[in-house]
N, C-alpha and C positions, 0 to 999 in steps of 0.2 A: 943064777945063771940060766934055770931051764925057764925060768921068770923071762928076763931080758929076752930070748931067743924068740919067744913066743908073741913079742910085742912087734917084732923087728919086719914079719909080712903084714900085719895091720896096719903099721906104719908107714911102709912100702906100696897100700892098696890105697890108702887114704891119701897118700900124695898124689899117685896115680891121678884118682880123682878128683881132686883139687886142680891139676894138670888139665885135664879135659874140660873142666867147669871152664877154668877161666881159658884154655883154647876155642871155645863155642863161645862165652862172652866178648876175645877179641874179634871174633869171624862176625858176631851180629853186628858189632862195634865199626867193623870197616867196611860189612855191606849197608849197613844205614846210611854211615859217611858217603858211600859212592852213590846212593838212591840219592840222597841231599843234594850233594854237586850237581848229577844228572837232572833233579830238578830246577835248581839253580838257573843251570845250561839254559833249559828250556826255556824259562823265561826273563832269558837276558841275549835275544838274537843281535839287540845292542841297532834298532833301526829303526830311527825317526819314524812317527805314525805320519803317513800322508793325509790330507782335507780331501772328501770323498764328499761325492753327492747321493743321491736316495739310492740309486743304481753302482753304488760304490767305484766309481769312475773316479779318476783326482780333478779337483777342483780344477777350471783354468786361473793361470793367475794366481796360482797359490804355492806357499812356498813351504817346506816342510825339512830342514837338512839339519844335522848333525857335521858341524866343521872345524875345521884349527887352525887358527892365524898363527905366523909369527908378529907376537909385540914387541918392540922395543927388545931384542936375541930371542925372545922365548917362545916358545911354543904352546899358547893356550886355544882351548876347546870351546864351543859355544852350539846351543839350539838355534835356529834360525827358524820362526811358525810365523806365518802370515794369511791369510784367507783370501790377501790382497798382493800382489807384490811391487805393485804402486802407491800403498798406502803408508803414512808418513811410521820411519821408525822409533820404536821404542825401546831403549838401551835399558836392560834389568842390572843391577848391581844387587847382587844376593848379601845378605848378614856373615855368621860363622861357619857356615855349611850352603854350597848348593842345594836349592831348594825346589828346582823344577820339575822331580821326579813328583812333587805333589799334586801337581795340575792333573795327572789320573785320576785322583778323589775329589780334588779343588778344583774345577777347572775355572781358569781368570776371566772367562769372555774374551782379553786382552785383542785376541787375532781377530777379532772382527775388526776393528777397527784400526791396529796398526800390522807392521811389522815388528814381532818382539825378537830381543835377541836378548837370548838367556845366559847372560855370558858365566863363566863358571871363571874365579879369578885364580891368577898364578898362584901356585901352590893348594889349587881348592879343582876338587870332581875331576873333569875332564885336561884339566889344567899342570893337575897332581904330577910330580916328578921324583921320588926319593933322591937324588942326586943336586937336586937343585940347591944350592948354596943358602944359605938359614941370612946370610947379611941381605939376600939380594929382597926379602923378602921385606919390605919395609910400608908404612902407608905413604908415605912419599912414592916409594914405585908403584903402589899401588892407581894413586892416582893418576901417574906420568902413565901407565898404563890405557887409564881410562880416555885422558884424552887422545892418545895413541887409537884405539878401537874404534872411539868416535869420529876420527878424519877417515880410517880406512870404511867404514858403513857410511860417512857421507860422500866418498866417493865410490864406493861399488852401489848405492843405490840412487845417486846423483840427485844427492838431497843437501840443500846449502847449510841448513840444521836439522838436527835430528832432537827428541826429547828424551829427557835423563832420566829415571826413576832407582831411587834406593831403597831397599826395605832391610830393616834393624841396621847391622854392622854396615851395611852398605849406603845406609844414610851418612855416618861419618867420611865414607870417600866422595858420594855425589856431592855433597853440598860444596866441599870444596874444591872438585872439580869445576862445577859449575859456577864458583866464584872466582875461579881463575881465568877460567875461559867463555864466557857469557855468549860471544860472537858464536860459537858452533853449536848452541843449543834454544830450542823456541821456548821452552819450562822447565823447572826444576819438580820431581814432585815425591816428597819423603814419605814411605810409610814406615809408620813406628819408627820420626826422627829422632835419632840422637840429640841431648845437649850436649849434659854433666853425665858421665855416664856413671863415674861414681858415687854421685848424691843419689839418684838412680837407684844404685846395688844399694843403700841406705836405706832407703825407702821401703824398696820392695823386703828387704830381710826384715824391717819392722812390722812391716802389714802380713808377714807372714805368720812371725811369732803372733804376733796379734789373733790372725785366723785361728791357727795352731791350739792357741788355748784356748780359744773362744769354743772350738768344736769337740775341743776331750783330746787332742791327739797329745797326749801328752809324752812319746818318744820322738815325734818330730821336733815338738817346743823345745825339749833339752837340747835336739841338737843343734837348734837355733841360734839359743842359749851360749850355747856353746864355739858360737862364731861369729861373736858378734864383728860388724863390719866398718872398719874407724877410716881413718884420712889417707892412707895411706895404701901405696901398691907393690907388690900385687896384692889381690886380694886373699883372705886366708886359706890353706888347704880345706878346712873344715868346709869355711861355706862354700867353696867351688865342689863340695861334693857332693852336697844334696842340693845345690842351687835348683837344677834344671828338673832334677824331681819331687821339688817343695810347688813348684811354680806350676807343674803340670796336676800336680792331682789337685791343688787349688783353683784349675780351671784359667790361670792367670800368664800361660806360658805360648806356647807357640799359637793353638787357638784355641778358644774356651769350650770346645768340648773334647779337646785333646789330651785325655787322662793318662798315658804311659808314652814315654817316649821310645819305647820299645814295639809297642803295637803301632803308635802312629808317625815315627818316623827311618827307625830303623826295618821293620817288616815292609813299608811303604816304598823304601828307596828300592829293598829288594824283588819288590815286586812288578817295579818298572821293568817295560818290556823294550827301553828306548836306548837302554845303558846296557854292554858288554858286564860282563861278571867280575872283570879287572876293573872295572870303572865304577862299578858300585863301590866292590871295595875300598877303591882313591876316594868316593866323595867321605870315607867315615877317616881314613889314615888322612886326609887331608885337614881333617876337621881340627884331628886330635893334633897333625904337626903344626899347619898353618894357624888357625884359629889362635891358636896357645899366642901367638908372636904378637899379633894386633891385637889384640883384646888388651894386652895392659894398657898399649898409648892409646890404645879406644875409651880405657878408663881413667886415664890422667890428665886427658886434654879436654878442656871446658871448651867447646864449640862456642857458645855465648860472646864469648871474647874471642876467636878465631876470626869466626865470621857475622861480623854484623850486618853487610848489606850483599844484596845480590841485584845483577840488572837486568834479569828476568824474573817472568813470573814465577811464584811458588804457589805451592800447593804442601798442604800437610794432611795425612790421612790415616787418624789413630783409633784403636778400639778403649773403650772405656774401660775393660777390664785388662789391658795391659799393664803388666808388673815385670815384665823384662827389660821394655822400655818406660818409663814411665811417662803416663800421659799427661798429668799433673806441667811436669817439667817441660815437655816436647810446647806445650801451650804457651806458657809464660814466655818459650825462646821465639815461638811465632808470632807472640805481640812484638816483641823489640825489634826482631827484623824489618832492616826496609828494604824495601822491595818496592818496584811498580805495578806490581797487583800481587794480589795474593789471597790465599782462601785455607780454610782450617775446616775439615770435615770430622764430626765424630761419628764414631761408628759405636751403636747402643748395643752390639748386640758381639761385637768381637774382642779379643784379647791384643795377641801381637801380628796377626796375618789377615786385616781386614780384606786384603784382594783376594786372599781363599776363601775367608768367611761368611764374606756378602758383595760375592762378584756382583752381582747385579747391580747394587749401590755402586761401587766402585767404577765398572764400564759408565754408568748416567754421568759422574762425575768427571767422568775422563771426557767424554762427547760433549756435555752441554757449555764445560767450562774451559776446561784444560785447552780442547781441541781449536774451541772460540775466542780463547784469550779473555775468559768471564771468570767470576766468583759470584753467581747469582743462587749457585745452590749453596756458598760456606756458612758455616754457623756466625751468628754476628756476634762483631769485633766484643770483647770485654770493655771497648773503650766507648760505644754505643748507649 
């Protein structure tokens, strides 16, 4: 009894301080948190960088806005950068995530020579709406969408066509927009096109297990192993879960020297200074809602057979070490296309985002070809 008594204030002291411990570790815990947000704040004032000349003046003539159309009921968000605002427009169609907060590290050149508009799709970045209905979200609307943006840009900048461009997921909406409606567009031009996208996910899961072993990683191999990827959709949990981080540390994913998707696209979004701190947010909740819905018909529908011909010119613009899209695949569908002109550019030295990885290449191809209605720079035909 005089036992027990005697434990009963040590036990009462040592709670005590247990109590205080973790009172000071929640008080560091919620003033880190509020340092974090505050910094956050800081740099998400969420306002288009304007074109500036030597004496930081804004360009004339130059366009620089963050704005939201209604399309077809909805309410979506779009960049508007020009250097020009006479110069002819260039419609972006982004993949599974807006992708323009990268232009701070990548910058495209693009704005010299057109007017780009970054548009961010229903359900994705600026677009983002949690309320918004999961049926309405279809590639059908998607594209009814695109031609939708493309009449309102050819009449707010009194352009009788404007030029298309898709890169990865947003190559499966251009192409078929632009086979649909040829009249409202002067080129079509894919980077990292879609075919077959799930012969695609085949592909690249073999060349990885391949890599995988080849270099010792032998817990990546297993889990490769371990998912393998058949005829069938969706594809398996397993490999949708190291997909996008088998592909980055192989150098083979958004661009070949883009090792974590964490340092170079999630730190990256949040360090745009063009995006409000709700909007950064939406481009990753959009990714995870919207993205999820397209991606299967993105993976079931064999483009090859969709669309065989277009009656404009094309353009295809892929990196060699692409394994997200595969380049192998994107080639063979730009031989069968017909088309009235048409041009295949490789890019030696990129992955999936040749216009971040080697603007320079990319602006020459846009001016000497695209702009002139040439393929003087394409790689020649396989059929040569």
């Amino acid at each position: 009894m005089v036992s027990g008594e005697g434990r009963g204030p040590s036990a009462q002291t040592f709670a005590r301080k247990v109590g205080c411990v973790m009172l000071i570790a929640a008080s560091v815990l919620l003033v880190s948190a509020l340092v974090l947000v505050g910094v956050l704040l800081l740099l998400s004032p969420g306002r288009p960088t304007p074109f500036v000349d030597d004496n930081g003046s804004p360009l004339p003539d130059s366009i620089s806005e963050k704005t939201r159309v209604t399309i077809n009921g909805v309410e979506q968000g779009m960049f508007i950068k020009g250097k020009g605002a006479s110069k002819p427009v260039l419609l972006y169609l982004h993949g599974g995530m807006p992708d323009y907060f990268l232009t701070e590290r990548y910058p495209t050149g693009l704005d010299e020579d057109f007017v780009v508009v970054w548009w961010e799709q229903r359900g994705s970045g600026l677009s983002f709406n949690p309320g918004m209905a999961p049926e309405s979200l279809t590639a059908e609307q998607v594209v009814a969408d695109t031609l939708a943006l493309t009449d309102y840009l050819r009449k707010r900048f009194d352009q009788d066509k404007i030029y298309l461009m898709g890169h990865s997921g947003g190559t499966f909406i251009g192409i078929q927009a632009a086979a649909r409606a040829p009249e409202k567009y002067h080129a079509y031009i894919g980077v990292a096109q879609m075919s077959y996208q799930l012969r695609s996910e085949q592909l690249a899961h073999d060349y990885m297990l391949e890599r995988f072993e080849a270099n010792g990683n032998a817990g990546m191999a297993r889990k490769l192993e371990a998912a393998a990827v058949g005829d069938s959709v969706p594809l398996p949990d397993t490999y949708n879960s190291i997909r996008d981080v088998a592909m980055h540390d192989l150098g083979v994913g958004t661009t070949h020297d883009m090792r974590s998707i964490v340092t170079g696209l999630l730190l990256e979004s949040f360090r745009s200074p063009e995006y409000t701190l709700g909007e950064k947010i939406s481009v990753w909740r959009g990714k995870i809602v919207s993205g999820r819905q397209l991606w299967s018909v993105e993976l079931a529908t064999d483009l090859t057979k969709r669309v065989t011909r277009l009656e404009i010119p094309i353009y295809f613009l892929h990196g060699t070490y692409d394994y997200t899209v595969s380049y192998p695949l994107a080639r063979a569908y730009y031989e069968q296309l017909d088309a009235p002109l048409k041009g295949f550019y490789t890019f030696e030295h990129s992955a999936h985002s040749p216009l971040f990885e080697e603007p320079a290449k990319t602006c020459e191809i846009m001016r000497a070809d695209v702009l002139a209605g040439a393929n003087g720079l394409a790689d020649p035909s396989e059929e040569d």
